[in-house]
Rosetta silent file (secondary structure, phi, psi, omega in degrees, C-alpha in Angstrom):
SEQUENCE: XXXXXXXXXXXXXXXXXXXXXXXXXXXXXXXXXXXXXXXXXXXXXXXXXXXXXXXXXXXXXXXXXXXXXXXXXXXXXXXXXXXXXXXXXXXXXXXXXXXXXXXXXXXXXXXXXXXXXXXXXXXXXXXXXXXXXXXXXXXXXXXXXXXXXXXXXXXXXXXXXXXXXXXXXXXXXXXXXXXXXXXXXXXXXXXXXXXXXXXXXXXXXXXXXXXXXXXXXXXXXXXXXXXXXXXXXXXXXXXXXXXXXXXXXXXXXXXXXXXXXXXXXXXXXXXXXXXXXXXXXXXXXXXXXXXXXXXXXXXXXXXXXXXXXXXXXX
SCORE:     score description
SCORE:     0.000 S_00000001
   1 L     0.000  149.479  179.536  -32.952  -23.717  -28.353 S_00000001
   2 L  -142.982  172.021  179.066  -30.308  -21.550  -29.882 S_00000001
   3 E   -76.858  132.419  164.959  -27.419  -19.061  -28.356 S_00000001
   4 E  -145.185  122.908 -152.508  -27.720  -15.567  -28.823 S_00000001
   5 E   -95.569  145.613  168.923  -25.213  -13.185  -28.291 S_00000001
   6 E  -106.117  127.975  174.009  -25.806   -9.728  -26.942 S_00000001
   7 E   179.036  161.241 -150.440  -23.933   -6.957  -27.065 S_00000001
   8 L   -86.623 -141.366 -167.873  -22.987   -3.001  -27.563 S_00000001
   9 L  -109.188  178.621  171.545  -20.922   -1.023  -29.871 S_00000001
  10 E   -65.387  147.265  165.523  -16.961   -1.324  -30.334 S_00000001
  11 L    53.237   55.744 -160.201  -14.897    0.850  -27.884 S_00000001
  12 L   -83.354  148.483  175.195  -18.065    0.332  -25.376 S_00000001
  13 L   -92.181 -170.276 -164.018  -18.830    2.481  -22.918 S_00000001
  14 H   -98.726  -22.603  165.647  -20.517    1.597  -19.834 S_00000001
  15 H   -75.358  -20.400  173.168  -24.476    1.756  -21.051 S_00000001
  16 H  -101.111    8.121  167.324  -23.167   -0.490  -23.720 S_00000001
  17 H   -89.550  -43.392  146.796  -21.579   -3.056  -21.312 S_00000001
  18 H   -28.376  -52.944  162.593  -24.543   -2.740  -18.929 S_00000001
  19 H   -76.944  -45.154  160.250  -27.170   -2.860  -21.269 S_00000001
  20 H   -67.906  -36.813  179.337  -25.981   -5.866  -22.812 S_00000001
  21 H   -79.687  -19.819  144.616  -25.719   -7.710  -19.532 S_00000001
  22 H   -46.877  -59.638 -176.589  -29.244   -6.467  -18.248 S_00000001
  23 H   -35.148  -69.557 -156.332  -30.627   -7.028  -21.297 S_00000001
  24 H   -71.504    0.087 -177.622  -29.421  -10.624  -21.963 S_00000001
  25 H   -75.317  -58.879 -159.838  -30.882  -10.960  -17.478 S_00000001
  26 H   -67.910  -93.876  155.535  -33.847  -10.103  -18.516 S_00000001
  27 H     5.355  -58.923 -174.567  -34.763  -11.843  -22.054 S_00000001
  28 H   -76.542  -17.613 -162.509  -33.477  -15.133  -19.992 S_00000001
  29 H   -68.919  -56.139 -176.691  -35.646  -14.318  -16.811 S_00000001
  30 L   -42.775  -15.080  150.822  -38.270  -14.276  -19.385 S_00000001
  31 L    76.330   37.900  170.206  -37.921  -17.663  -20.433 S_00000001
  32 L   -98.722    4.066 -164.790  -38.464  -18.326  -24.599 S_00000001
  33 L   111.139  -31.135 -150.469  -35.973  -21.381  -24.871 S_00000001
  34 L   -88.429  141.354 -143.211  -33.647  -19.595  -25.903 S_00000001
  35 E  -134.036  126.656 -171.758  -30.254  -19.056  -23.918 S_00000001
  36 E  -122.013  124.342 -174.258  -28.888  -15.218  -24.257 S_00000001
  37 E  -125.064  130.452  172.768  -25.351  -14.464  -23.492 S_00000001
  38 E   -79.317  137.606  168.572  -23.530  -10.979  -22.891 S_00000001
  39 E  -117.584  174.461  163.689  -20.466   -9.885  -24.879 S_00000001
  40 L  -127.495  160.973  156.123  -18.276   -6.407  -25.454 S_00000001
  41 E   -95.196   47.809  145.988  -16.338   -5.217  -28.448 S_00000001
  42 L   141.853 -175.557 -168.855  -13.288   -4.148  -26.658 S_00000001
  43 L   -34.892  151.698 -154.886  -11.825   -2.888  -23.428 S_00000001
  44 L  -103.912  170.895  150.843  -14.491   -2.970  -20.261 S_00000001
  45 L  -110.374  165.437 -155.795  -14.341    0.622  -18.513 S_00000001
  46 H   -93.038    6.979  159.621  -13.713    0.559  -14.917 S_00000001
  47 H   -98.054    9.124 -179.061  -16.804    1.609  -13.967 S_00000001
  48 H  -109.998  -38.097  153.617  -18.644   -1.005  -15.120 S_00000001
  49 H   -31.125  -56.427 -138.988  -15.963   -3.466  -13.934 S_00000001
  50 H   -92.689    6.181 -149.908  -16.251   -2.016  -11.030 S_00000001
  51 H  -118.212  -50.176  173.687  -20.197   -1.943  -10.675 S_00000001
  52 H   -70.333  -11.959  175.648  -20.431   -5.447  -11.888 S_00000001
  53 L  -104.066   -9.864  167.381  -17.920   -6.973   -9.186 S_00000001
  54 L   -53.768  -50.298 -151.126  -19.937   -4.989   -6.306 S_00000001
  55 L   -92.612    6.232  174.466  -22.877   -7.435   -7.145 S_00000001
  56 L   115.361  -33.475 -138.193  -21.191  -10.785   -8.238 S_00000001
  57 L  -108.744  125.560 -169.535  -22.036  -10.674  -11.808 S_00000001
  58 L   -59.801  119.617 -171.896  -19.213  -12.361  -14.271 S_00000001
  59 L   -68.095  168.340 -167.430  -18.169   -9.438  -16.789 S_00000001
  60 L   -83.332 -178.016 -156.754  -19.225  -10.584  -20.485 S_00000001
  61 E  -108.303  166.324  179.910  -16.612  -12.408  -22.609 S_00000001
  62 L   -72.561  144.082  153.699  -14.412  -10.368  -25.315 S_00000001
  63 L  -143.320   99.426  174.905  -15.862  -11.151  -29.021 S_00000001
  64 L   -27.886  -68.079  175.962  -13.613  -10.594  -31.479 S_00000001
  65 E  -138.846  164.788  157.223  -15.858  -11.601  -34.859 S_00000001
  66 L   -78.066  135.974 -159.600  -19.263  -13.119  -34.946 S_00000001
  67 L   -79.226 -176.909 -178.278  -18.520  -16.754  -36.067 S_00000001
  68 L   -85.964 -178.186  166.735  -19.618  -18.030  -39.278 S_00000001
  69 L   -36.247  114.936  175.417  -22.440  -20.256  -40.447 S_00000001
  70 E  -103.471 -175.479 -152.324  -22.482  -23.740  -39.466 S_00000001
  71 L   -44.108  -31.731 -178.838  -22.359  -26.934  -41.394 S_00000001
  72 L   -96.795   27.019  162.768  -26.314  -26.845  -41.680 S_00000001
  73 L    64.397   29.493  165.146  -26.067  -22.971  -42.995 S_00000001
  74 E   -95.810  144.270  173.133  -27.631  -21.731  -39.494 S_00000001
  75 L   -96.332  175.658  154.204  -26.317  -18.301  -38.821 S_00000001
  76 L   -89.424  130.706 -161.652  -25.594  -16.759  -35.332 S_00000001
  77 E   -83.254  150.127  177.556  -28.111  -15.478  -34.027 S_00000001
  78 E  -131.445  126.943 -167.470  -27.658  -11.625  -32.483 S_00000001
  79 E  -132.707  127.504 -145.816  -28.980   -9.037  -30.862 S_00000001
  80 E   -93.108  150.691  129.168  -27.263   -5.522  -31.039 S_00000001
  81 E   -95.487  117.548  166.648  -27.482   -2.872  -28.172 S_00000001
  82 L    91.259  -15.957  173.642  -26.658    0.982  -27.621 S_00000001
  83 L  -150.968 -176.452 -173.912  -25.917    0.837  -31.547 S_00000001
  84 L  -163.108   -0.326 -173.093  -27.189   -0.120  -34.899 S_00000001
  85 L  -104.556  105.602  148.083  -24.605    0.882  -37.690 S_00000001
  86 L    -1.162   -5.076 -151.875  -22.124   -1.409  -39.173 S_00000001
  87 L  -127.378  -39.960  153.768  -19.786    0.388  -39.126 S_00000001
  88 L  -106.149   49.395 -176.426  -19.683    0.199  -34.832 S_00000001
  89 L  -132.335  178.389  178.466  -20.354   -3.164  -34.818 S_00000001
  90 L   -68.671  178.425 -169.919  -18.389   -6.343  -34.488 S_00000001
  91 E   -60.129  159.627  126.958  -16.085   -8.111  -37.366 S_00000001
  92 L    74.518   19.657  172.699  -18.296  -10.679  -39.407 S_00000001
  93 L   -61.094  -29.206 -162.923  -22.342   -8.754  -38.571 S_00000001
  94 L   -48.308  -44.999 -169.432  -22.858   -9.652  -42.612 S_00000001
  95 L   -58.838  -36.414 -175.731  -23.070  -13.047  -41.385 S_00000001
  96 L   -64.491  162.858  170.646  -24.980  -12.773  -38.318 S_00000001
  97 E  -113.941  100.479 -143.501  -28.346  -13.116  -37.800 S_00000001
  98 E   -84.806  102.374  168.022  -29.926   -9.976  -36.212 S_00000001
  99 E   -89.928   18.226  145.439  -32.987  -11.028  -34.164 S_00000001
 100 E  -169.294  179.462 -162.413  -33.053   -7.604  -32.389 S_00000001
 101 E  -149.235  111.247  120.935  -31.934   -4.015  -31.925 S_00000001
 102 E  -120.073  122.962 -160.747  -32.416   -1.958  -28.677 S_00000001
 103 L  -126.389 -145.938  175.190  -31.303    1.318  -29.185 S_00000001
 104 L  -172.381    4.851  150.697  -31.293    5.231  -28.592 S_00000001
 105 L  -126.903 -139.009  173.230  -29.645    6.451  -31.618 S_00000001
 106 L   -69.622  161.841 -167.824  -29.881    7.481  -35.154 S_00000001
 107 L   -92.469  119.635  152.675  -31.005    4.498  -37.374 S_00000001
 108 L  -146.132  172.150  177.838  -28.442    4.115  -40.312 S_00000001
 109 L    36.587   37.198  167.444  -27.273    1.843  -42.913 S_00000001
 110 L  -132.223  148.356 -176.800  -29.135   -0.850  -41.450 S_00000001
 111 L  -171.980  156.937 -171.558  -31.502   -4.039  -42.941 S_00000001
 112 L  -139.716  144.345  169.242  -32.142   -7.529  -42.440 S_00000001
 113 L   -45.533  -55.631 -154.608  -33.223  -10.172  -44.908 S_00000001
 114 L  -125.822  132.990 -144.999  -36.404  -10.510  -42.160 S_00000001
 115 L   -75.757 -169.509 -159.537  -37.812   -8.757  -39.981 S_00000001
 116 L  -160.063  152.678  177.656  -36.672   -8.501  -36.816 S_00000001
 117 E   -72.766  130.312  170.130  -37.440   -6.913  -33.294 S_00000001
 118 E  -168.329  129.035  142.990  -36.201   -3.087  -32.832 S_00000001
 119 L  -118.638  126.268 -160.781  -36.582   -0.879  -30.335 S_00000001
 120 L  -117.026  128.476 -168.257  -35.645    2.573  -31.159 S_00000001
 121 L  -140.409  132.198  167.173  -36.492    5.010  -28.604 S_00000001
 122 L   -72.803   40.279 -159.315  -35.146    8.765  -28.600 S_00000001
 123 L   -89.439 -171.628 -173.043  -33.738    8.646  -24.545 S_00000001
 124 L   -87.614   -3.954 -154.210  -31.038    9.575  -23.087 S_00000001
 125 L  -165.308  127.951  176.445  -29.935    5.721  -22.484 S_00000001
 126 H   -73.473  -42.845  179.022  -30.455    2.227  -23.701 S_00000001
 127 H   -37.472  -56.076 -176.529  -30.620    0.913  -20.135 S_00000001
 128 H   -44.956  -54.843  165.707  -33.657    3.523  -19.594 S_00000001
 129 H   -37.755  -58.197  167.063  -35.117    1.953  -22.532 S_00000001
 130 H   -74.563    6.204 -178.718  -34.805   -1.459  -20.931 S_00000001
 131 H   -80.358  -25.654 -175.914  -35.928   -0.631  -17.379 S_00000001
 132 H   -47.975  -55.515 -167.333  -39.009    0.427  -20.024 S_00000001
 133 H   -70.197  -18.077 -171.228  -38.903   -3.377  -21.244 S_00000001
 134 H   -62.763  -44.455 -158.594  -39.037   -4.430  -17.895 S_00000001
 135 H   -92.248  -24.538  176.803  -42.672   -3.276  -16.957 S_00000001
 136 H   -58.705  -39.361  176.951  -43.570   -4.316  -21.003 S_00000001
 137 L   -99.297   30.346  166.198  -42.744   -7.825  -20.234 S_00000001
 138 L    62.651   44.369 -173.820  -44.422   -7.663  -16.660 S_00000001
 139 L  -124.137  112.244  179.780  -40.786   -8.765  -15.006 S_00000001
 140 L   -84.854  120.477 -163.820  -39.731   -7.210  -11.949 S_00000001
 141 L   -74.970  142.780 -164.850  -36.013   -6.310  -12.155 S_00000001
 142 L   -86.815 -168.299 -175.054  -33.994   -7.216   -9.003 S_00000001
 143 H   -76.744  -41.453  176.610  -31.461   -4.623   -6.879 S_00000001
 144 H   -52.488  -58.718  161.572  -28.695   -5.584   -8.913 S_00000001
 145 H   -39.268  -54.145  159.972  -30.553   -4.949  -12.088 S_00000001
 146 H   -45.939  -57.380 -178.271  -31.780   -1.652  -10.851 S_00000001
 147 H   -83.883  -38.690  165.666  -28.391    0.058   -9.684 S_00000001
 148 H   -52.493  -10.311 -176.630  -26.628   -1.262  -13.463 S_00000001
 149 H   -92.525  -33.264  175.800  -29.575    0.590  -15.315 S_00000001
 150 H   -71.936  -29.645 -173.980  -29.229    3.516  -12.716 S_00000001
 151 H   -71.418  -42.956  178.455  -25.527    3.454  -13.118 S_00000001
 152 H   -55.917  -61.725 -157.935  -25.839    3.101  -17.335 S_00000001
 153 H   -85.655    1.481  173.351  -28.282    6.192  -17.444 S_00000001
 154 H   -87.340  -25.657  172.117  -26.412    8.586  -15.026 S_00000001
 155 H   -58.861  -66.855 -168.863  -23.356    8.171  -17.188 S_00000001
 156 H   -44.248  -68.895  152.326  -24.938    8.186  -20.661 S_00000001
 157 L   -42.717  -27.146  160.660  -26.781   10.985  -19.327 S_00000001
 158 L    77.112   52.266  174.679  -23.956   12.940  -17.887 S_00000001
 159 L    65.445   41.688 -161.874  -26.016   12.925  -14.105 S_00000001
 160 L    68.785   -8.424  172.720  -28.958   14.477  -16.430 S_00000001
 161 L   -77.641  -22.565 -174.775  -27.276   17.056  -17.969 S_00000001
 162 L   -71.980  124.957  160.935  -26.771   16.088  -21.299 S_00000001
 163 L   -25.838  -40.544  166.063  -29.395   18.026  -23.774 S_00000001
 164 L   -84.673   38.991  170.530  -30.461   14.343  -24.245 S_00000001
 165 L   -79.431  130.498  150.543  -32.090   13.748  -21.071 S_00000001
 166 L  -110.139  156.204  170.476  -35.717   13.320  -21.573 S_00000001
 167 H   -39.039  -29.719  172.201  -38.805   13.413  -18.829 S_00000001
 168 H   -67.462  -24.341 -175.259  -38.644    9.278  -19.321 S_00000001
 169 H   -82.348  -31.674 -174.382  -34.567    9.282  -18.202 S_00000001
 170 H   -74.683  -77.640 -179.105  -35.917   11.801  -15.128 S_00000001
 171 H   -19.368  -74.951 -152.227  -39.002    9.616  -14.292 S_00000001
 172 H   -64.854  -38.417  163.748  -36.743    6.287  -14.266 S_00000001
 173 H   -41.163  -41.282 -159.154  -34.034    7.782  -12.246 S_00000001
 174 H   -67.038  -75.123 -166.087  -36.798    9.023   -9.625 S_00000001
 175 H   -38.365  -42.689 -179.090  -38.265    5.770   -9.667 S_00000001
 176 H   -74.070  -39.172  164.921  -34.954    3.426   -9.197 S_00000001
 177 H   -21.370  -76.180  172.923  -33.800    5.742   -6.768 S_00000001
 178 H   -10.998  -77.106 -164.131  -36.651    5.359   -4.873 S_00000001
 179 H   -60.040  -59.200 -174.652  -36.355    1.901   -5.051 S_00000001
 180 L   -81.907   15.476  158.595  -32.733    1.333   -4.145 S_00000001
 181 L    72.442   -8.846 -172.194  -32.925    4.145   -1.324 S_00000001
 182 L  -106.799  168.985  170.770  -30.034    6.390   -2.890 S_00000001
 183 L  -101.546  128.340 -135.973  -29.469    9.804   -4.013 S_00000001
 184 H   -80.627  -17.644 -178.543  -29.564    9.651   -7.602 S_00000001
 185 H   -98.684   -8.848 -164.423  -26.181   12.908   -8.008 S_00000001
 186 H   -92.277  -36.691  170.719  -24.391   11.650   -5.134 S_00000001
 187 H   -55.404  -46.078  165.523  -24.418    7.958   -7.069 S_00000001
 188 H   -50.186  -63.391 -177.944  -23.441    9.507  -10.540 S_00000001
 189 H   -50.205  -22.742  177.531  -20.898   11.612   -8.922 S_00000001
 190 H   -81.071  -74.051  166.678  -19.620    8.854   -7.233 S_00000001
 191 H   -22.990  -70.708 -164.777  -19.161    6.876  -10.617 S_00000001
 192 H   -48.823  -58.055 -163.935  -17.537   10.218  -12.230 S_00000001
 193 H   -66.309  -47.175  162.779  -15.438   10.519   -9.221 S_00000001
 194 H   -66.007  -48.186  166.786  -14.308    6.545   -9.533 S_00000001
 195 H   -36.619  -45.142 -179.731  -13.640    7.077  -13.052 S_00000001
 196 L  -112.631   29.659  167.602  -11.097    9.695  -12.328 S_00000001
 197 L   -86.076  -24.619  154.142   -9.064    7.696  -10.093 S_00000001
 198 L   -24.297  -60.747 -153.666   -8.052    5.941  -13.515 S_00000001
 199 L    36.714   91.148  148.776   -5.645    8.488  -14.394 S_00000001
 200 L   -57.563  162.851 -171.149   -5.902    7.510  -18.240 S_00000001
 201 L  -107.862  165.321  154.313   -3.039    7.913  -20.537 S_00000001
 202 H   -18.853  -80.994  169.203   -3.477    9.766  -23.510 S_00000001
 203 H   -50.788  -12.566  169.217   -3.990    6.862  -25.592 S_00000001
 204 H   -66.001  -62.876  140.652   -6.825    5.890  -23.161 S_00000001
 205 H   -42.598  -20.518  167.212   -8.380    9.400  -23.463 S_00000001
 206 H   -70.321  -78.019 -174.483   -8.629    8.838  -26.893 S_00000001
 207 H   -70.335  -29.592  168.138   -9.644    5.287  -27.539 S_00000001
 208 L    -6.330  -74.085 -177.128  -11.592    5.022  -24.794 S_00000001
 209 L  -156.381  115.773 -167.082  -15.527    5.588  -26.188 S_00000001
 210 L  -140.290  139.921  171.433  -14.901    5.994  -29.900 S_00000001
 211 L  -133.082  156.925 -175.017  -17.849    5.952  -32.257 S_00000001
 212 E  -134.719  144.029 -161.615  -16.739    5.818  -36.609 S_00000001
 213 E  -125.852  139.333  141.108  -19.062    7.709  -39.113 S_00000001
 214 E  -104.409  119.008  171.659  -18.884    7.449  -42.665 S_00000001
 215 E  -102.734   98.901  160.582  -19.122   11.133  -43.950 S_00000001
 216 L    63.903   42.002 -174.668  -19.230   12.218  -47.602 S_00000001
 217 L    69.939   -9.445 -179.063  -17.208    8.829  -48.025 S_00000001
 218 E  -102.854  162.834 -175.233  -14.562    9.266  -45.400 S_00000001
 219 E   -87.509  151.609  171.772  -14.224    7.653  -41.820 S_00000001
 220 E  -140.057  124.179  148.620  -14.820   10.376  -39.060 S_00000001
 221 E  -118.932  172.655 -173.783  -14.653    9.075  -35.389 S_00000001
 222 L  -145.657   89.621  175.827  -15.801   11.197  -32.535 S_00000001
 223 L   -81.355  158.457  171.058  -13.925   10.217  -29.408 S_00000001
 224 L  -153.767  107.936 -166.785  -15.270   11.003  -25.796 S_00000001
 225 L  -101.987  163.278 -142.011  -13.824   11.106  -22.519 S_00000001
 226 E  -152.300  101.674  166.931  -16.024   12.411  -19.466 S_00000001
 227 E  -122.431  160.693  141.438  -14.007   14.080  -16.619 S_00000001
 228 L  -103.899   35.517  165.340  -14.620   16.117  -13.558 S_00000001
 229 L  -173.427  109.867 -174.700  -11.985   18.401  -14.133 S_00000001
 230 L   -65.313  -22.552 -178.196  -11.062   18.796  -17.529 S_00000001
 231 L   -67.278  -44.710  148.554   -7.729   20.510  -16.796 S_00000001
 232 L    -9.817  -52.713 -179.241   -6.332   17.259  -15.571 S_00000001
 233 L   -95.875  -31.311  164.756   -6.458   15.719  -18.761 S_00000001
 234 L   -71.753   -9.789 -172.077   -5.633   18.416  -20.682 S_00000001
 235 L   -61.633   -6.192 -174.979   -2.243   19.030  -18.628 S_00000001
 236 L  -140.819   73.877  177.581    0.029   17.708  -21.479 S_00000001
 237 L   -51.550  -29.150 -160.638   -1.876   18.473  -24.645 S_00000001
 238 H   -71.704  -43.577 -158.702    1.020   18.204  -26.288 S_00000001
 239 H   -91.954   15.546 -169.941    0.799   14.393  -25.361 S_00000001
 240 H  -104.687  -48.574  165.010   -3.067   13.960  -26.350 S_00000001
 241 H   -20.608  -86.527 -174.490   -2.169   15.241  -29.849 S_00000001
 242 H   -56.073  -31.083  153.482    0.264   12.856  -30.620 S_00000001
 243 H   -60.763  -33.533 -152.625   -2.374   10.065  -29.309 S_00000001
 244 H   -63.946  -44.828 -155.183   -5.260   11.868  -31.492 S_00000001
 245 H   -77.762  -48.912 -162.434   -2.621   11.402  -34.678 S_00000001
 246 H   -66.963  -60.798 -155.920   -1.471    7.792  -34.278 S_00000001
 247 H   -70.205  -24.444  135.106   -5.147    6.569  -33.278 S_00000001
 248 H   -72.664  -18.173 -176.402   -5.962    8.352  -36.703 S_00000001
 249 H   -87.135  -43.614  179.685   -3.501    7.174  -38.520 S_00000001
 250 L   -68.312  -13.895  151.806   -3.999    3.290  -37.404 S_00000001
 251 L   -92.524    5.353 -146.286   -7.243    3.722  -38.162 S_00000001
 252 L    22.155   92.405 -146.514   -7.196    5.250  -41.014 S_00000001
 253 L  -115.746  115.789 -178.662   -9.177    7.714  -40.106 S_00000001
 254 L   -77.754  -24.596  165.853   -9.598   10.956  -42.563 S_00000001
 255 E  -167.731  137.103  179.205  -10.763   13.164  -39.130 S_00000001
 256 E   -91.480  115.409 -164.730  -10.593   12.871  -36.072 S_00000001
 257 L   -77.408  -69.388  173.803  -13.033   14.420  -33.400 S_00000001
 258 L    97.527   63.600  170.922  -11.686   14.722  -29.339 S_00000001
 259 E   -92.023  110.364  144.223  -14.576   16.016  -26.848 S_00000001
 260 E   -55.339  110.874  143.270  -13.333   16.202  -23.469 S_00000001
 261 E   -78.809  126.212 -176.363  -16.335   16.957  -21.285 S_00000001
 262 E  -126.544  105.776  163.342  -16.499   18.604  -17.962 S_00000001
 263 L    -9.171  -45.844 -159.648  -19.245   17.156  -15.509 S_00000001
 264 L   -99.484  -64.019  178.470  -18.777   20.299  -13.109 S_00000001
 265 L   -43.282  -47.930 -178.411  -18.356   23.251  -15.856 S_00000001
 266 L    92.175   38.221 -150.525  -21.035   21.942  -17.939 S_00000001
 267 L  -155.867  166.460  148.695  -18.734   22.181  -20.815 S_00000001
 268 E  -146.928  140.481  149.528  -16.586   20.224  -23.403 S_00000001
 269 E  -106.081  157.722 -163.628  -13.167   21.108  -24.992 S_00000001
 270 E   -97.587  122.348  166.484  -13.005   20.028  -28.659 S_00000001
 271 L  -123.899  153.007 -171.391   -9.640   19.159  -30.535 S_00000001
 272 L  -144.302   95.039  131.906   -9.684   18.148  -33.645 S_00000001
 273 L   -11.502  113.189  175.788   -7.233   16.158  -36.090 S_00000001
 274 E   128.178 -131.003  149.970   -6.773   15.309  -39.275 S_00000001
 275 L  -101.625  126.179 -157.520   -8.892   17.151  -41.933 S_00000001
 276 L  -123.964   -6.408  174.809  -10.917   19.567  -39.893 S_00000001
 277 H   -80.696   20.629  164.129  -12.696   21.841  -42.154 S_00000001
 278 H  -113.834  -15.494  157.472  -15.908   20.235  -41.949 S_00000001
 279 H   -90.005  -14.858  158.051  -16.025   19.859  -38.076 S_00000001
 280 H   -22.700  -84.374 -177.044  -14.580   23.210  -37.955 S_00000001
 281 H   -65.486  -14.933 -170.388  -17.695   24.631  -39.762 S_00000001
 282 L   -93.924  -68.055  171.693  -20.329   22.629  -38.476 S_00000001
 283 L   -31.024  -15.408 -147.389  -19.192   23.581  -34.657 S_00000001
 284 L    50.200   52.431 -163.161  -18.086   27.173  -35.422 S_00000001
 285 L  -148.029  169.118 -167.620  -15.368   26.586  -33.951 S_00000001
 286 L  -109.130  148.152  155.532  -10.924   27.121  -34.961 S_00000001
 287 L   -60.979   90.790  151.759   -8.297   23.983  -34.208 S_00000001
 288 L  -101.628  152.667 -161.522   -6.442   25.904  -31.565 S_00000001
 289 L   -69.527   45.733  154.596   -3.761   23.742  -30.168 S_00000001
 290 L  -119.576   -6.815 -161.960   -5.282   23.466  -26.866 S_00000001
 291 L    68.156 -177.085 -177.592   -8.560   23.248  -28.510 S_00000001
 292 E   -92.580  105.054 -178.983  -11.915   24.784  -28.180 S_00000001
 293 E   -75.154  110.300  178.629  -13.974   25.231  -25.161 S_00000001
 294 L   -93.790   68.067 -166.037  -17.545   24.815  -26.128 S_00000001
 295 L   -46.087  114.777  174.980  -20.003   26.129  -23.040 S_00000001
 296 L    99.763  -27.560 -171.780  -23.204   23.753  -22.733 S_00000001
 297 L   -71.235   98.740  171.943  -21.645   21.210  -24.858 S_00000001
 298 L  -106.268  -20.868 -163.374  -22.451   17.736  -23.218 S_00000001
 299 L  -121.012  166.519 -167.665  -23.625   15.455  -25.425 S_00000001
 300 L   -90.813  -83.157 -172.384  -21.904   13.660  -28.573 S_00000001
 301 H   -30.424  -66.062 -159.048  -25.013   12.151  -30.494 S_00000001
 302 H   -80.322  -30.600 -166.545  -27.147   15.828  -30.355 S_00000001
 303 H   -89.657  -16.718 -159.402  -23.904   18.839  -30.256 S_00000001
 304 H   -92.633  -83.057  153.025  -21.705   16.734  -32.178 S_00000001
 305 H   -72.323  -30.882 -161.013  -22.628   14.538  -34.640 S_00000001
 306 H   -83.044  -32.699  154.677  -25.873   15.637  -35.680 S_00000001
 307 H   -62.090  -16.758  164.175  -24.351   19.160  -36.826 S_00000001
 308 H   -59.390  -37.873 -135.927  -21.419   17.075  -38.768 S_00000001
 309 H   -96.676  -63.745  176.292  -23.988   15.010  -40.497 S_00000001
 310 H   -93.466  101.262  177.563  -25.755   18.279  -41.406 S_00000001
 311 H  -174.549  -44.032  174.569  -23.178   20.420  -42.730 S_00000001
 312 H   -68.320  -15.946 -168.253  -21.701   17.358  -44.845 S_00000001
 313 L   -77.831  -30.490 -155.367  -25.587   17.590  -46.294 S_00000001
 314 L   -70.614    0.000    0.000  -24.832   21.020  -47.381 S_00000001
């Protein structure tokens, strides 16, 4: 039998705390020998705290680095969620031993001596993917299981709104709904709505759900905080700056991205730090100090990065 740790990206969000701790439910309900345990890369968010202490369920442990080999040269074995690049992964992946990947975004920089299981699906959510795995491995997922995968894909999804909704993220909503009796916006909204009973600092807004890019050789992150009222957060800009600058500079970051998104507008404004003329051009859009308000813009992966990526192509 061996250990196998599960877990999301760095600076996880709540589909990657969620997904690992379904995930690693499932895999054990399933029974190969093997004993699967969830972990995070960094700070829990509190709706997933708070979603995992309705039902009971022990939040996953902090993991720092993946440990090394041991005295008989076995690595640890791992299985990544919600990400897939090195680059958002824990300290010490070289080492690791990746016996799977389920994910939902772009595939980069990544190989294993051997092959390995991955599932790559273009949804709005890795949980949707695994409610997917559920009916693959004939395992019926219990009410607990149900409202973290419903909880994972209304966020991830932004209630459905996000460009990266597909008819499978629609379906599976219908369906858990169904099943758990609820109304699928009054549950998201209730998450959004717990969320902004936080009151995050600055530095929170920032660091929060951070994903790092290497672009044309330089580090890029693309932070993203999710409010329903964008003004809120924006009331001191002045003091959001001065996080944006630090959190690049301790990262050494050559630019820094900022999307505030707002749930009810259907909107996100963008500030941006650092060196800025290449998200500049690939958004259209000017560094004004308050930043830009970008109308439609919900999602990170498809408005964000994917026009950075091509523009640095250029």
């Amino acid at each position: 039998m061996s250990t196998v740790y599960v877990f999301g990206h760095t600076h996880p969000d709540n589909d990657a705390i969620l997904s690992a701790v379904v995930l690693s439910q499932l895999l054990n309900a399933r029974g190969d020998g093997n004993l699967y345990l969830p972990y995070r890369l960094g700070d829990i968010p509190s709706e997933s705290a708070s979603i995992l202490d309705a039902w009971d369920i022990p939040e996953p442990a902090l993991l720092d680095e993946v440990p090394g080999a041991s005295v008989t040269g076995e690595r640890q074995k791992v299985i990544l969620v919600d990400h897939n690049e090195e680059i958002q992964s824990v300290r010490g992946l070289r080492g690791a031993d990746i016996v799977g990947v389920v994910d939902h975004h772009r595939i980069a920089g990544f190989s294993t001596p051997a092959p390995t299981y991955f599932v790559a699906l273009p949804w709005g959510s890795t949980c949707s993917i695994i409610y997917h795995l559920f009916g693959t491995l004939g395992i019926e997922p219990t009410s607990a299981q149900l409202c973290l995968m419903l909880s994972a894909i209304m966020t991830d999804t932004i209630m459905l709104k996000s460009p990266t909704t597909t008819d499978h993220d629609r379906r599976i909503v219908a369906d858990i709904s169904r099943e758990l009796g609820v109304d699928p916006m009054e549950f998201g909204m209730g998450i959004f709505l717990e969320r902004a009973d936080a009151h995050p600092s600055p530095r929170e807004v920032v660091a929060g759900d951070v994903k790092a890019f290497e672009i044309e050789g330089r580090r890029v992150v693309i932070c993203k905080h999710e409010t329903i009222n964008k003004d809120v957060v924006l009331e001191d800009v002045r003091a959001l700056r001065i996080a944006m600058d630090d959190y690049r500079r301790e990262n050494d970051c050559e630019t820094l991205v900022l999307v505030v998104t707002d749930v009810v507008r259907e909107g996100s404004q963008v500030l941006l730090c650092g060196s800025v003329s290449l998200p500049e051009r690939a958004l259209g859009i000017s560094d004004a100090p308050e930043g830009a308000w970008m109308p439609g813009v919900m999602s990170r992966k498809k408005q964000i990065v994917a026009p950075i990526l091509v523009a640095s192509d250029r």
